[in-house]
C-alpha angles and dihedrals in degrees: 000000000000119000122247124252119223092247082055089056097042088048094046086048090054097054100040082058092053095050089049090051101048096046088049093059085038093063094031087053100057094028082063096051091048093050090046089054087047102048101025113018087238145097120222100196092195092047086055090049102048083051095054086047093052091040082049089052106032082050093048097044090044090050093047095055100042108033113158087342103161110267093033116135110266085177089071096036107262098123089076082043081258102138144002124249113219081018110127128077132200121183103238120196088276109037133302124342120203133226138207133187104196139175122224090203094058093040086059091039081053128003108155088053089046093054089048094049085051087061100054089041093055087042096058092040088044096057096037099050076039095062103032097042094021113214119122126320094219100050093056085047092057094052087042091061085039089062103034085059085044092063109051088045094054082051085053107058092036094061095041097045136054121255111265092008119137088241092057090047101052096035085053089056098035089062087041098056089046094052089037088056097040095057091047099270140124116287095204094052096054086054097056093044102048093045097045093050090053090058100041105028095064088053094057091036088059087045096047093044096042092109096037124119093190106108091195105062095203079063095074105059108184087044097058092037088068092034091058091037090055095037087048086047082050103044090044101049083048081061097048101046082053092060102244136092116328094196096050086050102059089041098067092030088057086048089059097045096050100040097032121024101034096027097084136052135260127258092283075200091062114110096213091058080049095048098042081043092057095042083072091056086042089069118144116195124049106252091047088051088049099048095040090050083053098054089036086050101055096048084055090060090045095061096050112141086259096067103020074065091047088054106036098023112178088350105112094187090057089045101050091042078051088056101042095050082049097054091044090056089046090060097048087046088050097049091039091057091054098050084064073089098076078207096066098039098059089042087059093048096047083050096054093047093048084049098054086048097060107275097286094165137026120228098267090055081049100051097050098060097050086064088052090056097039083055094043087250097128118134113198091203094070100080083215098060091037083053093057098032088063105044085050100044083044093059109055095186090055092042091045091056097039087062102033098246140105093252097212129051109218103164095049089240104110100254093126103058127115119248102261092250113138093240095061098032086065083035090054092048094050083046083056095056098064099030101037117003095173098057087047091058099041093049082046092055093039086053094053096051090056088059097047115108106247095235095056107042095100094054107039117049115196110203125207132198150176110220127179118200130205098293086050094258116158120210130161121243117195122205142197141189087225127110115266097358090292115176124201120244117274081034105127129183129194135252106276096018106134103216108214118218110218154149115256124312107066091200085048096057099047089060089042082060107045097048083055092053102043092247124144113234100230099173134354139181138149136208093256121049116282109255127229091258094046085049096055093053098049091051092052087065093039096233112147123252102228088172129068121288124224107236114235119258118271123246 
């Protein structure tokens, strides 16, 4: 490992102050909003902002002078400078109210450096919620050492009791009611609110995280902003329903939900954290590989032994579920950095949907297939190509990255078209199928009359159709009114078109055969308007005309 330079340092410290920063406005902003609804019914966008922007500063000032400064709170992060304890601020109904996010194992390694580091949180939070919202320095410094001891507490009795237990519960309102009491609140309130937020906000952290692959739940940001803002909402109407301060309610609400229930990991064991951890190996297209192997990646770095030692310590249970979350996200990094190679991606998804159905092929089978498909060779009468043909058409971003393009065109500038090789141009009708079959069959008839002889397009019609049978395949039948399925000369079809023979109607015949071979009509039109009779078949099978309809005759 390379040593680090002192413009590395200065630059990591800065960054570390921004993020800090950043997360702290994040959770001040929507802890506001939640304390507006609970205490006014409305919401003041520019109060909620100017709290976000003091929590921002009070947290990056408070990051930049302390830093890795022994006793601070490596629970919330600031031992890699992340976060800032005592960092967040919330206007309460009478002034500023302050916020901490603490840690009970660093409070025992050092206690008389993490009281002194209490000291210089609550002082910096004291004189800037002083100076932006006025009232007495010395009673926000008072609230700031309140919370900071809240905190700590809430960690506390998190780490020592059972979720949902009785002893969690009350432990989580006992210490709500005494904060509550000691910065001028209600102690009642602060009981409901705490208590209420230990039994609900674990229930909407484990909904908000559900497709999270971040083990350590103060990792994902965003995530554990709106966790804390729903859980302080919850914990405050709780207050007000029980007839006592709803301010006082979400605080110490707010308190539970950030030092409790999203201030500690995931079961590093749970199938859903392995699976949502997997999915990010399982990218398709290369800038969401890229992105996903960076995050991957960095999670990787930030569970080196160093600091796996410097979070568990002598705890072997800690240090083997460290491991364990590190080797998961070396396999998804790993996996993500070779589906950079479209190839690769698509054979790994092939290979999860055979999988799912049973194993029907093996990979050389299914190899082979997806070159048929990459040259345009693809016969959809082979169960194995149409197989393939679906699960990659169904997918645009695999499509997209099999073939080199961006699938769908989203800006109407063509960015989105397929290069005019035989093989894709097959490939994008068969897209088409699937993502617009009218405009498949209206390019289709518009093709074919091209190709009529001039002097026969009133007398013949060509149909054309999409038709999906009973595995959801989609394939494309042509029709004419002419004997035997004859086509005129300069008439061309494509490779994989099933030319219907039939007797006269050309739209009439296509339904006639797919009712006898079990196939579903999608989309239908012909080169001539559609008649009343013809009409009345295709409704009956509930396909859509994308081409003109021949008005009945008047009476």
């Amino acid at each position: 490992m390379q040593a680090l330079t002192g413009s590395a340092v200065v630059a990591g410290s800065a960054a570390a102050i921004v993020a800090a920063g950043i997360n702290a406005a994040i959770v001040g902003t929507l802890s506001s909003i939640a304390t507006q609804v609970i205490t006014t019914g409305r919401v003041d966008l520019g109060s909620a902002l100017q709290s976000g922007a003091v929590s921002g500063l009070v947290a990056g000032v408070t990051s930049g002078v302390l830093g890795n400064a022994p006793g601070t709170s490596s629970g919330s992060g600031l031992a890699d400078g992340a976060t800032g304890s005592a960092a967040t601020v919330t206007p309460g109904t009478n002034g500023a109210t302050q916020l901490s996010q603490g840690s009970w194992a660093d409070f025992v390694k050092n206690p008389e450096s993490y009281a002194a580091n209490t000291a210089i949180r609550s002082g910096i939070s004291a004189a800037i919620n002083s100076a932006v919202y006025g009232g007495s320095f010395g009673t926000a410094f008072l609230n700031g050492v309140v919370a900071d001891a809240a905190a700590i507490g809430a960690n506390s009795i998190g780490g020592a009791t059972d979720a949902y237990s009785l002893q969690n519960v009350l432990g989580h309102a006992f210490l709500g009611c005494a904060a509550a009491s000691l910065s001028s609140g209600d102690c009642a309130g602060g009981a409901v609110g705490a208590g209420t937020s230990a039994l609900l906000t674990p229930l909407i952290r484990d909904a908000i995280y559900a497709d999270s692959a971040s083990l350590n739940y103060s990792d994902d940001k965003i995530r554990q902003a709106i966790t804390v803002g729903l859980g302080t909402l919850a914990g405050g109407i709780a207050g007000i329903a029980a007839g006592t301060n709803g301010a006082s309610a979400a605080q110490s609400a707010e308190i539970e939900a950030l030092n409790n229930a999203t201030s500690r990991w995931q079961n590093v064991k749970d199938p859903r954290f392995q699976a949502n951890v997997k999915a990010l190996g399982e990218c398709i297209d290369v800038v969401s590989c890229r992105m996903n192997a960076a995050y991957l990646e960095a999670q990787v770095n930030g569970l080196n032994d160093e600091k796996i030692a410097s979070l568990c310590g002598a705890d072997n249970e800690c240090v083997a579920a460290r491991k364990q979350e590190r080797a998961l996200y070396q396999g998804a990094y790993t996996q993500a950095i070779g589906h950079e190679d479209p190839t690769i991606a698509a054979r790994d998804y092939l290979g999860r949907l055979n999988q799912a159905q049973g194993n029907k092929y093996n990979g050389l089978q299914l190899d082979d297939a997806l070159q048929r498909f990459k040259q345009g060779l693809s016969d959809i009468a082979n169960p194995l190509d149409a197989f393939v043909l679906k699960s990659i058409v169904g997918n645009p971003a695999i499509f997209g990255a099999v073939l080199g393009v961006t699938a769908l065109d989203s800006d109407g500038g063509g960015s989105g078209r397929l290069p005019a090789s035989s093989g894709n141009k097959v490939a994008q009708e068969v897209f088409q199928a699937y993502s617009n079959p009218s405009q498949l069959v209206q390019s289709r008839i518009n093709s074919f009359l091209s190709q009529i002889p001039e002097n026969s397009k009133g007398r013949i019609t060509m149909g054309v159709a999409v038709v999906e049978d009973a595995n959801g395949v989609r394939s494309i039948l042509v029709s004419t009114s002419e004997p035997n399925g004859y086509l005129r000369p300069g008439v061309s079809l494509q490779y994989g078109d099933k030319v219907v023979a039939g007797t006269g109607h050309a739209e009439a015949d296509i339904i006639s055969y797919a009712n006898a071979n079990n196939l579903k009509v999608i989309d239908i039109g012909a080169t001539r308007p559609v008649c009343a009779n013809c009409q009345d078949t295709i409704q009956s099978t509930g396909a859509n005309i994308s081409t003109p309809l021949k008005n009945p005759p008047k009476e």
